[in-house]
C-alpha positions as CSV (number, residue, x, y, z in Angstrom):
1,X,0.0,0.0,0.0
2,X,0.8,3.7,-0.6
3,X,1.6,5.9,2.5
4,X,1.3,9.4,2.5
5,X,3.8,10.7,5.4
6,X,2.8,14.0,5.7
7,X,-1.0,15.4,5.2
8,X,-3.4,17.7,6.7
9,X,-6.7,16.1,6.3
10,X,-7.9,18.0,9.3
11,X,-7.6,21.4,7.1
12,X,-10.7,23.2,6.9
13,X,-10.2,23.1,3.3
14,X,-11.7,19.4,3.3
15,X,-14.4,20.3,5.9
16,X,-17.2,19.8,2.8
17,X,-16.0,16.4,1.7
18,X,-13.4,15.0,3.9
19,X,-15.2,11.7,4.0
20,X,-15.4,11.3,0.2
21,X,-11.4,12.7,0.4
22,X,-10.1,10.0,2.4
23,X,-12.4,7.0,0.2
24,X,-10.7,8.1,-2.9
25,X,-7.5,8.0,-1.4
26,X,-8.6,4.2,0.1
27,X,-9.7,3.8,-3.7
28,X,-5.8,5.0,-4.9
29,X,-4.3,2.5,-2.7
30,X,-3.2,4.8,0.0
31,X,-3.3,2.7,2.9
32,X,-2.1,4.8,5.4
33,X,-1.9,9.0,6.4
34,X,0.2,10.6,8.4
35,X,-0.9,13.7,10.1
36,X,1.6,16.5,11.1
37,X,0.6,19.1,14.0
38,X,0.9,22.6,13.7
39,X,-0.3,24.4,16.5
40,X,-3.2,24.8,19.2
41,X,-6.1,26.0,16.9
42,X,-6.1,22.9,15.1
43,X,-4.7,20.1,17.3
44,X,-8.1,19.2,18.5
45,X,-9.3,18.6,15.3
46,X,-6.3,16.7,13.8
47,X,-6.9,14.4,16.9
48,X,-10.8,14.0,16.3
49,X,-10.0,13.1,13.1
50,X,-7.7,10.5,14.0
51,X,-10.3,8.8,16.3
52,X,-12.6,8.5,13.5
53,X,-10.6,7.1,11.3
54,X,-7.9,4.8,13.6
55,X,-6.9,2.4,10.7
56,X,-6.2,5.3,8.4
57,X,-4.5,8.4,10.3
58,X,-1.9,8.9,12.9
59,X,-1.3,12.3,14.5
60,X,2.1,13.7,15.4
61,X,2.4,16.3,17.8
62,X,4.6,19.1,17.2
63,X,4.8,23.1,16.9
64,X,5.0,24.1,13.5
65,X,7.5,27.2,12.9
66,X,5.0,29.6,11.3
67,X,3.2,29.4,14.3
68,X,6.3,30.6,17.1
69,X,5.0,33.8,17.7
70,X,5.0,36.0,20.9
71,X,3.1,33.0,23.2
72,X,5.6,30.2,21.8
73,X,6.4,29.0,25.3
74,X,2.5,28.4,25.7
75,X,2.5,26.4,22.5
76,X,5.9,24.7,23.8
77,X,4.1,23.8,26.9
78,X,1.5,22.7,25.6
79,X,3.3,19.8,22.7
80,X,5.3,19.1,26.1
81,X,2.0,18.2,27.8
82,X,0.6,15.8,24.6
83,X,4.1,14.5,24.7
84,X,3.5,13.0,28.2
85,X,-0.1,12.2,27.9
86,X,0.5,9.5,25.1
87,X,2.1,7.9,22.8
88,X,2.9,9.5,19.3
89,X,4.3,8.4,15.6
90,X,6.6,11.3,15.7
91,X,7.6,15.2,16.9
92,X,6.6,17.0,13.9
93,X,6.5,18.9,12.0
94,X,8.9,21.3,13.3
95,X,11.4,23.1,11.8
96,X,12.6,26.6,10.1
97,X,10.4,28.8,8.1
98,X,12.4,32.0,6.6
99,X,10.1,32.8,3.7
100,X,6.8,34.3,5.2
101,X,8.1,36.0,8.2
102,X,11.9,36.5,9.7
103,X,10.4,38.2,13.1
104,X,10.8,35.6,15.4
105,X,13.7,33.6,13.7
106,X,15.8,33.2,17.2
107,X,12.4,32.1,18.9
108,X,12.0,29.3,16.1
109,X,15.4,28.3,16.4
110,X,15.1,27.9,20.3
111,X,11.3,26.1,19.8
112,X,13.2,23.5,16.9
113,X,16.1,23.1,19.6
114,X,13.7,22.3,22.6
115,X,11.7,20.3,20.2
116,X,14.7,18.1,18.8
117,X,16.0,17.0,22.8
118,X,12.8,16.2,23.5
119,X,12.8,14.1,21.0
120,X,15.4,12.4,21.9
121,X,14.2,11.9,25.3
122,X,10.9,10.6,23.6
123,X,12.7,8.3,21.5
124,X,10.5,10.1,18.5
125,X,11.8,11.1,14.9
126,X,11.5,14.0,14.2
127,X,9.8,15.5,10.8
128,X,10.8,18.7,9.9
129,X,9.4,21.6,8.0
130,X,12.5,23.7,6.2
131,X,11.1,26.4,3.7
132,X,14.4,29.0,2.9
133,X,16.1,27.6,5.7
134,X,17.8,24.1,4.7
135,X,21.0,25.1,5.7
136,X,20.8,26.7,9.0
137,X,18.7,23.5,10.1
138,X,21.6,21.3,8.5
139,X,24.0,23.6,10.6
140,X,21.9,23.5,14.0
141,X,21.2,19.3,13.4
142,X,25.0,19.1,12.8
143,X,25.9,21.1,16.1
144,X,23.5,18.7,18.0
145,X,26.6,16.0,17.6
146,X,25.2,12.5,19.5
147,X,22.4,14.4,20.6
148,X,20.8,14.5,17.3
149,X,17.3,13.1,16.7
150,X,16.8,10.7,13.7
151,X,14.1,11.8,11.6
152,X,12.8,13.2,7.9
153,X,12.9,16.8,5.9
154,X,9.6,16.8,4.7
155,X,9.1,18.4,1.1
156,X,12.5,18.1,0.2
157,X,13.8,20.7,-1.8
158,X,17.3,20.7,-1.5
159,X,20.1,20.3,-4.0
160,X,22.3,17.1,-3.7
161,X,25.0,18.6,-1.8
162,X,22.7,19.2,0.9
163,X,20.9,16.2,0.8
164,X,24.2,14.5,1.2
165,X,24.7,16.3,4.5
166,X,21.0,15.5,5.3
167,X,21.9,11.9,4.6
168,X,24.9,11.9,6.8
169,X,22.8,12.8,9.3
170,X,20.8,9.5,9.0
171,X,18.0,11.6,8.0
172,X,14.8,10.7,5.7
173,X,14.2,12.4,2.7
174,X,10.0,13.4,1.8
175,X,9.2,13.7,-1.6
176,X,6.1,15.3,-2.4
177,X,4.4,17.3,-5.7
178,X,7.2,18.8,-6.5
179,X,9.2,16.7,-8.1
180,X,6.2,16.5,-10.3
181,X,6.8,20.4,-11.5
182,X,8.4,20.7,-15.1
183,X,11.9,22.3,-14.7
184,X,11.9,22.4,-11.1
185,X,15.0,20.5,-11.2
186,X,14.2,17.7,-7.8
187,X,13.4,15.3,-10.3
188,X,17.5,15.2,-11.0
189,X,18.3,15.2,-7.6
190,X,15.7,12.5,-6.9
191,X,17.4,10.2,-9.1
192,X,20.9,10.5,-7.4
193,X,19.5,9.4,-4.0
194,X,19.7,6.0,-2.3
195,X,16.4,4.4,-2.4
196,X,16.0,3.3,0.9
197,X,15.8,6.7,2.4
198,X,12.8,8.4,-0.2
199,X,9.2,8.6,1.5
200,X,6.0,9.5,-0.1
201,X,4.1,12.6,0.9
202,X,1.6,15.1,-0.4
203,X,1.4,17.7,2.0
204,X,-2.1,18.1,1.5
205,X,-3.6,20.8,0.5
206,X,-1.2,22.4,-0.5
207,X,1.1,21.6,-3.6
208,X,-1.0,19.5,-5.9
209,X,1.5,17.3,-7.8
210,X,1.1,17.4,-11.8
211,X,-1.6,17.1,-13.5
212,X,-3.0,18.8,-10.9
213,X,-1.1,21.6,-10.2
214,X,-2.8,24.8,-8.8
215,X,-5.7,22.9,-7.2
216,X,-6.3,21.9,-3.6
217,X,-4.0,18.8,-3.1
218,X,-5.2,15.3,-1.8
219,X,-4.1,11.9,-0.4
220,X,-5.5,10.1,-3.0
221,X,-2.7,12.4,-5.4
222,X,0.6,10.6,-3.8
223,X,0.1,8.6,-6.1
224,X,1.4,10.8,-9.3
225,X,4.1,11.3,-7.1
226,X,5.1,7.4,-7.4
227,X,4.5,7.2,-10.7
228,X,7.2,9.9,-11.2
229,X,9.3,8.4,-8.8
230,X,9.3,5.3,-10.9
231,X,9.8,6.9,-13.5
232,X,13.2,8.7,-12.5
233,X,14.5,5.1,-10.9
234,X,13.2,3.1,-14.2
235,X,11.5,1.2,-12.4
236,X,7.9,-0.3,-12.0
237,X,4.9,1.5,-9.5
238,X,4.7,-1.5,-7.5
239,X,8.6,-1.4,-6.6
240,X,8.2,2.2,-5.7
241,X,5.7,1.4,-3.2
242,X,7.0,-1.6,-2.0
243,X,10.4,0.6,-1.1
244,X,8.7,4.1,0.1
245,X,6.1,2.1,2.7
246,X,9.4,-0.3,4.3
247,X,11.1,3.4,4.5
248,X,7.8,4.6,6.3
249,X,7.8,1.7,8.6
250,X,11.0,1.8,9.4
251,X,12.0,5.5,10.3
252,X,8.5,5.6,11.9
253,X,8.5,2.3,13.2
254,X,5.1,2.1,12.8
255,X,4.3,-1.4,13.9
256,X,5.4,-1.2,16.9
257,X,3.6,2.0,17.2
258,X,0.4,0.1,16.8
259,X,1.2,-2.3,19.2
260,X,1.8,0.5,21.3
261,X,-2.0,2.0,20.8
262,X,-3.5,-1.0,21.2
263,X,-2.1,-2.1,24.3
């Protein structure tokens, strides 16, 4: 089956057909979703929507960098209390975001910091959100030494001398849309990467994967992302899948996670 590592099917943007959403992503062979936090407004409903569907979603619990504002501690104590309540997949998404504001960059850096030793102390990978910032989160991951969490860069966009130091780094690699978009060059840096560190994403809803770019992104469209993938390795869908969900299981180790929940 196809997993989708990284989707917000709690977005309001799917409040009119969420339902009918997740059956045509059952009907592409998406098998399982991964659901990344982002911050207090909406953690209730990503959890709701994990209870209703418990053989198709698992939340993470994480602060998301866009939302480290003035009441970040709040937010931070707040992840920190989910964190000891139960158990989770993973800390994410967390990260770096330089492209929409640069107010509270040395606030996000201390809130990605605080998040990474927790998860460490969690035993948790970490999934991380790096828009303009790739190399200040390689520097800061790097500076961590042994103390570094294991984990994934989720809609990868980096060239392939950073995703050589990502890789170092024992990290994960998400591949999403847009290595789907003509010219925007991931497609070549794709195909240089080992195989056994490539997961599947959408990041649903935003960045639609070709052909359909420019519209509100779905599950049920990681599936054009394989197809590409299999494409650049020369290789058939089935392998694809068969290589992206052991990655999934393994970083996330998402048996035993199950286990876990059920117990």
């Amino acid at each position: 089956m196809l997993i989708d590592t990284h989707t917000h099917l709690y977005s309001h943007k799917f409040s009119e057909d969420r339902d009918a959403m997740i059956a045509r992503a059952r009907a592409a062979g998406v098998g399982l979703a991964l659901l990344p936090a982002v911050d207090s407004d909406s953690h209730e409903r990503m959890l709701e929507l994990e209870q209703a569907y418990p053989d198709f979603c698992i939340a993470m619990i994480g602060l998301h960098p866009v939302s480290v504002k003035e009441n970040y501690e709040e937010e931070l104590a707040l992840v920190k209390s989910y964190l000891d309540r139960r158990s989770w997949i993973a800390l994410g998404e967390i990260g770096l975001d330089f492209y929409w504001d640069k107010t509270y960059v040395a606030q996000q850096e201390d809130a990605f910091l605080r998040q990474c030793a927790w998860a460490v102390a969690y035993d948790l990978p970490i999934v991380i959100h790096a828009r303009d910032s790739i190399d200040r989160l390689l520097e800061l991951l790097e500076g961590l030494g042994s103390n570094c969490p294991r984990g994934e860069f989720h809609c990868w966009t980096g060239n392939l001398a950073q995703s050589e130091r990502a890789l170092q780094l024992g990290f994960y690699l998400g591949i999403g849309g847009i290595v789907t978009f003509k010219n925007g060059g991931l497609d070549k840096v794709v195909a240089e990467l080992p195989k056994d560190r490539i997961l599947l994403e959408t990041d649903a809803p935003y960045l639609a994967p070709v052909p359909y770019r420019g519209k509100r992104n779905e599950t049920a469209y990681v599936l054009e992302v394989a197809k590409k993938i299999s494409e650049i390795w020369n290789c058939p869908l089935a392998a694809v899948k068969e290589q992206s969900g052991q990655n999934a299981r393994q970083l996330f180790e998402i048996d035993r996670f199950r286990k876990q929940a059920l117990s």
